[in-house]
VMD Tcl script that builds the backbone (N, CA, C; Angstrom):
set m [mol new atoms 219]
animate dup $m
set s [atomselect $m all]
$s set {name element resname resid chain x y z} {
  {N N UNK 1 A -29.019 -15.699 20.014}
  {CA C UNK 1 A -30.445 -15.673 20.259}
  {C C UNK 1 A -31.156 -15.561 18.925}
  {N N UNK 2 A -31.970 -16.237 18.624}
  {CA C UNK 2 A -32.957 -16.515 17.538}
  {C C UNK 2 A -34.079 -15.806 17.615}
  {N N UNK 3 A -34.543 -15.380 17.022}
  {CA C UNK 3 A -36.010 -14.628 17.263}
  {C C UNK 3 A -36.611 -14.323 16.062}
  {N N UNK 4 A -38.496 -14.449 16.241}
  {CA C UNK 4 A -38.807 -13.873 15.076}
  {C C UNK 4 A -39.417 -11.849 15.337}
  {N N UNK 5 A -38.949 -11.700 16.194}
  {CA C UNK 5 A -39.233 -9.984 16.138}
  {C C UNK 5 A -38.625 -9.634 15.495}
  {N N UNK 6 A -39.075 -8.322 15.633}
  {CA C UNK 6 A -38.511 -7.285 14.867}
  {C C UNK 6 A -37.401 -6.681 15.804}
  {N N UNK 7 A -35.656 -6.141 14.948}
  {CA C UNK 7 A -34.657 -6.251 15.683}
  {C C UNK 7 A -34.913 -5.592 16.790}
  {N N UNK 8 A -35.374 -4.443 16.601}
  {CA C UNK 8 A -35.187 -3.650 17.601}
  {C C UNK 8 A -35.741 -4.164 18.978}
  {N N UNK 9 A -36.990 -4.969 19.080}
  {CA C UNK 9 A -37.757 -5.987 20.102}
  {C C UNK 9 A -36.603 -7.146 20.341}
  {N N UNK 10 A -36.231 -7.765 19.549}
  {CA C UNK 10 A -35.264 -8.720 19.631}
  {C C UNK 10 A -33.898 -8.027 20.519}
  {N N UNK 11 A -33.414 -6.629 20.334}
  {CA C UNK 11 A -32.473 -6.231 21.131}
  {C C UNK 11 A -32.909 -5.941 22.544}
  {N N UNK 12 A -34.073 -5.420 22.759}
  {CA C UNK 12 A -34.992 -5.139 24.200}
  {C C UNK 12 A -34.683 -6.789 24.863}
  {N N UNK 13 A -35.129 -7.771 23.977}
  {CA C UNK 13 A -34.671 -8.497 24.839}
  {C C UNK 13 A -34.072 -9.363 25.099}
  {N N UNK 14 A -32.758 -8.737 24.507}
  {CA C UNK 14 A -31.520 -9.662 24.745}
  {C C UNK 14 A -30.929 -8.948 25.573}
  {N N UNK 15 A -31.201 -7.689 25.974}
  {CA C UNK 15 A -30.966 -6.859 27.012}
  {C C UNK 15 A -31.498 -7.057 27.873}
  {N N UNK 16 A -32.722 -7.572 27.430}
  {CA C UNK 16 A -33.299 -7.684 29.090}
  {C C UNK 16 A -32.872 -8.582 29.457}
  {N N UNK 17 A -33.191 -9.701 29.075}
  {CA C UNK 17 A -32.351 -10.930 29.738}
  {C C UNK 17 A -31.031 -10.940 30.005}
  {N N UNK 18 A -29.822 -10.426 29.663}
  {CA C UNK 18 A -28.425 -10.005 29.469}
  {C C UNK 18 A -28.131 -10.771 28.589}
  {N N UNK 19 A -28.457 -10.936 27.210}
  {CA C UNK 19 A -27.470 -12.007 26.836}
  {C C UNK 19 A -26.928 -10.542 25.848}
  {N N UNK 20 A -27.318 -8.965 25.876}
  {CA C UNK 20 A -26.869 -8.340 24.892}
  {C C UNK 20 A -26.048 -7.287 26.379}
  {N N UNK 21 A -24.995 -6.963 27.030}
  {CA C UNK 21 A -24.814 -6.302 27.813}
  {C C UNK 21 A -24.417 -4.954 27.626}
  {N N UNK 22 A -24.302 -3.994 28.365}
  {CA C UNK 22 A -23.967 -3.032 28.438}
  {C C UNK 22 A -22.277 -2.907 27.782}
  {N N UNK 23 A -22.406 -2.036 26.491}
  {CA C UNK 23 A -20.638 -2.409 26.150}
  {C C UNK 23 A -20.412 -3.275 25.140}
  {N N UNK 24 A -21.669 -4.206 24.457}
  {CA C UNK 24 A -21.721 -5.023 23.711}
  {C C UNK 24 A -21.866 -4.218 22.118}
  {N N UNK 25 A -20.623 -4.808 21.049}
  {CA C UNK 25 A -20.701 -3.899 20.318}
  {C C UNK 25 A -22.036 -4.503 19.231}
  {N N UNK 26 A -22.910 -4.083 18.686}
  {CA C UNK 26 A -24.608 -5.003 18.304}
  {C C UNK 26 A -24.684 -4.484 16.981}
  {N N UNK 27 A -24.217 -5.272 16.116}
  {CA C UNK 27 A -24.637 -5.317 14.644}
  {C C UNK 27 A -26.170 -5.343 14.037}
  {N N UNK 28 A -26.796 -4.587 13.302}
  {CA C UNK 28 A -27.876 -5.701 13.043}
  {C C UNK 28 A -28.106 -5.937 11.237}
  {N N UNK 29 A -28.411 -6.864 10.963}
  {CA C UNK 29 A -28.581 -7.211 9.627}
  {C C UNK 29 A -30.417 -7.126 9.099}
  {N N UNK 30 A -30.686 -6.181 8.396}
  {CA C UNK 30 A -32.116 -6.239 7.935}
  {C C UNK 30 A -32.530 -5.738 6.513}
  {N N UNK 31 A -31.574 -6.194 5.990}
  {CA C UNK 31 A -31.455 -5.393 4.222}
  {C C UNK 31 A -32.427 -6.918 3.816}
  {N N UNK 32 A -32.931 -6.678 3.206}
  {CA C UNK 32 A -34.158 -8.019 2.212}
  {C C UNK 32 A -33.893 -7.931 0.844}
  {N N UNK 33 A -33.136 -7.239 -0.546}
  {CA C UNK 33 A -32.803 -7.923 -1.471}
  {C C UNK 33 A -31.022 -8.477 -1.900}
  {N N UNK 34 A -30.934 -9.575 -1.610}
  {CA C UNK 34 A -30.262 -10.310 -2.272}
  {C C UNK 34 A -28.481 -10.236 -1.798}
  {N N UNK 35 A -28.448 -8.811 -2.901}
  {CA C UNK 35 A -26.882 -8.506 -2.753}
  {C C UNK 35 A -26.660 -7.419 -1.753}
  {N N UNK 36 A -27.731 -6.929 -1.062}
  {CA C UNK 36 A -27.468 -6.306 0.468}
  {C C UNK 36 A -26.916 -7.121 0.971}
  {N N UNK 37 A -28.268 -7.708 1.534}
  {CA C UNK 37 A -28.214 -8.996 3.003}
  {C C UNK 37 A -26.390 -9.556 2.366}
  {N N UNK 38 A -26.218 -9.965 1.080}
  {CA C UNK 38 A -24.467 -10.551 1.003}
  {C C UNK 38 A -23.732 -9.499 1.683}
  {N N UNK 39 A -24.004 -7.932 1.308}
  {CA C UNK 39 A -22.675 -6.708 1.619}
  {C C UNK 39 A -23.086 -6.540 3.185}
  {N N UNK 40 A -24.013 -6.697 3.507}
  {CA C UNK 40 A -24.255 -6.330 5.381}
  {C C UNK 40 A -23.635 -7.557 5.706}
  {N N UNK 41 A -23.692 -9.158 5.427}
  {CA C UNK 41 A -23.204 -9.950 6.194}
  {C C UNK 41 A -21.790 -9.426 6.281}
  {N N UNK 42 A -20.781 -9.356 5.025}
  {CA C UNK 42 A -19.871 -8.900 4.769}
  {C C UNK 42 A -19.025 -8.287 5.605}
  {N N UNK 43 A -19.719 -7.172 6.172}
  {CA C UNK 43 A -19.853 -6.013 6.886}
  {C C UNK 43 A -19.060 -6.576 8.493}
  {N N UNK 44 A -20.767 -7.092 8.657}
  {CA C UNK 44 A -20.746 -7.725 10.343}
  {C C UNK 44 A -19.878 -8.957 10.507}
  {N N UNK 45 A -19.301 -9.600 9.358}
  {CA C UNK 45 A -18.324 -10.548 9.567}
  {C C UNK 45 A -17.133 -9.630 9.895}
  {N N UNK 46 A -16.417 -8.422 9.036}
  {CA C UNK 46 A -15.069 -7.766 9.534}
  {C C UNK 46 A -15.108 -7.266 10.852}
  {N N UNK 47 A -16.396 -6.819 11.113}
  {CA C UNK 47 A -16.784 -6.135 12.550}
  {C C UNK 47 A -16.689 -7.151 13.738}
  {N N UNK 48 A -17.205 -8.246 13.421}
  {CA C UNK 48 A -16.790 -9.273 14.265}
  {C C UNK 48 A -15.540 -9.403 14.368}
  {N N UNK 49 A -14.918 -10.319 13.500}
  {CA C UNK 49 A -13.515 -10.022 13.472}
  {C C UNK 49 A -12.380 -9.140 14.297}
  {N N UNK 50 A -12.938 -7.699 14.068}
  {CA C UNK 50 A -12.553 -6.356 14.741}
  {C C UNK 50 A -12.533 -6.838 16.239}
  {N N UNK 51 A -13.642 -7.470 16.692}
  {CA C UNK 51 A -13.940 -7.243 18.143}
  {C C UNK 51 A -13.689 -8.162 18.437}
  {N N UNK 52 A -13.706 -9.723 18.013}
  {CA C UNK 52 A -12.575 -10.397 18.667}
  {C C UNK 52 A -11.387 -10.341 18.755}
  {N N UNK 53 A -10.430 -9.490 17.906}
  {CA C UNK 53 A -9.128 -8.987 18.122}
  {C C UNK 53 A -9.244 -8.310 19.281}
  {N N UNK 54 A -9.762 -7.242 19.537}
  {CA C UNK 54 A -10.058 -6.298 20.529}
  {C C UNK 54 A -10.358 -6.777 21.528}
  {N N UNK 55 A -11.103 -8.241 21.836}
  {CA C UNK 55 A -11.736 -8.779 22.983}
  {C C UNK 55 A -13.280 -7.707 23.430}
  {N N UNK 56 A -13.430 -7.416 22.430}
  {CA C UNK 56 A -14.645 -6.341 22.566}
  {C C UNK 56 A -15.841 -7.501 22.453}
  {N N UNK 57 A -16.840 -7.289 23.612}
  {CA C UNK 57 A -18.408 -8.643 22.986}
  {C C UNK 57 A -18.806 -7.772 22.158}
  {N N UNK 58 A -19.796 -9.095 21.419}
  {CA C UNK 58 A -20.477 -8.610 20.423}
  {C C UNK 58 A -21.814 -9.610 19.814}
  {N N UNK 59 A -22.643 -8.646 19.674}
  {CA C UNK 59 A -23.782 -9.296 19.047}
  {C C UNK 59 A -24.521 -8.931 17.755}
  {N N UNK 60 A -24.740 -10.005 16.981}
  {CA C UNK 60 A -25.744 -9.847 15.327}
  {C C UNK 60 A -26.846 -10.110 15.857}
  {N N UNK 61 A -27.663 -9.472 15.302}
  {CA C UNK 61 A -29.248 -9.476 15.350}
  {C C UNK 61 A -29.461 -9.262 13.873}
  {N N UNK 62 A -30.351 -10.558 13.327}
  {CA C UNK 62 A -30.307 -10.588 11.740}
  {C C UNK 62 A -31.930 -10.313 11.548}
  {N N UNK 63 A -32.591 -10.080 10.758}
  {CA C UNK 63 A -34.006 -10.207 10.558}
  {C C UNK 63 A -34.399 -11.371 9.872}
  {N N UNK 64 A -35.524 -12.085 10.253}
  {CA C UNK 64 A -36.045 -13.458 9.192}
  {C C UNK 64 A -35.984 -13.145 8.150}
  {N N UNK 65 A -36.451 -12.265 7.833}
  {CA C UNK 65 A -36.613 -11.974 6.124}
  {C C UNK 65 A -35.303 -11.758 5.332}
  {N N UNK 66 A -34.527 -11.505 6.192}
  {CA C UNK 66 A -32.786 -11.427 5.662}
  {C C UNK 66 A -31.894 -12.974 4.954}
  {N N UNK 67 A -32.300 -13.684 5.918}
  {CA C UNK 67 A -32.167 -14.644 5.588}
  {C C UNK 67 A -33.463 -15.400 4.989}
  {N N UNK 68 A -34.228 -15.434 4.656}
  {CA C UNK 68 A -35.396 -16.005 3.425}
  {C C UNK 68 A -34.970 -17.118 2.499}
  {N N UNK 69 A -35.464 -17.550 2.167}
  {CA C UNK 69 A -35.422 -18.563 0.689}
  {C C UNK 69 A -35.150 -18.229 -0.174}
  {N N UNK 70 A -36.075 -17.080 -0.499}
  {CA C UNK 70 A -36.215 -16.576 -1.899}
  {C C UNK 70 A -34.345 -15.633 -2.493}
  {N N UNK 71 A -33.568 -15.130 -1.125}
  {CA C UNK 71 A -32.388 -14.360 -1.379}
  {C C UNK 71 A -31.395 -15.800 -1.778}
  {N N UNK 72 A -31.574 -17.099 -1.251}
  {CA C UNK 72 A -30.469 -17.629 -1.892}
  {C C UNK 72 A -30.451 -19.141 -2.450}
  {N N UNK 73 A -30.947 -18.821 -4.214}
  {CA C UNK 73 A -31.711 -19.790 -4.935}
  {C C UNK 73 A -30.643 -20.253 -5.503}
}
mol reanalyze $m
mol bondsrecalc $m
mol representation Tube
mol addrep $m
């Protein structure tokens, strides 16, 4: 799910709709300079990882500004 809210609105409603369910393990990415947003992707890539071994769902919720222009010139 794509969105321009803010995560926490963006998780309301991916819940609401179910696409985020009960049990779903929910990353979110919202660091804005540079070599964060690289160490959080980082992050939520092993965590992913983790939970498809596990068969655990899972969801990223990134912020627009995380991904920006200006972080990768």
């Amino acid at each position: 799910m794509l969105t321009g809210d803010k995560l926490e609105t963006a998780e309301n409603i991916g819940r609401s709709c179910n696409l985020i369910q009960p049990g779903f393990e929910v990353m979110h990415i919202a660091q804005k300079e540079k070599d964060k947003v690289e160490i959080a992707i980082r992050e939520a890539k092993w965590k992913f990882l983790e939970c498809k071994q596990t068969g655990k769902p899972k969801a990223i919720l990134i912020e627009g500004e995380s991904l920006g222009k200006p972080h990768f010139k």
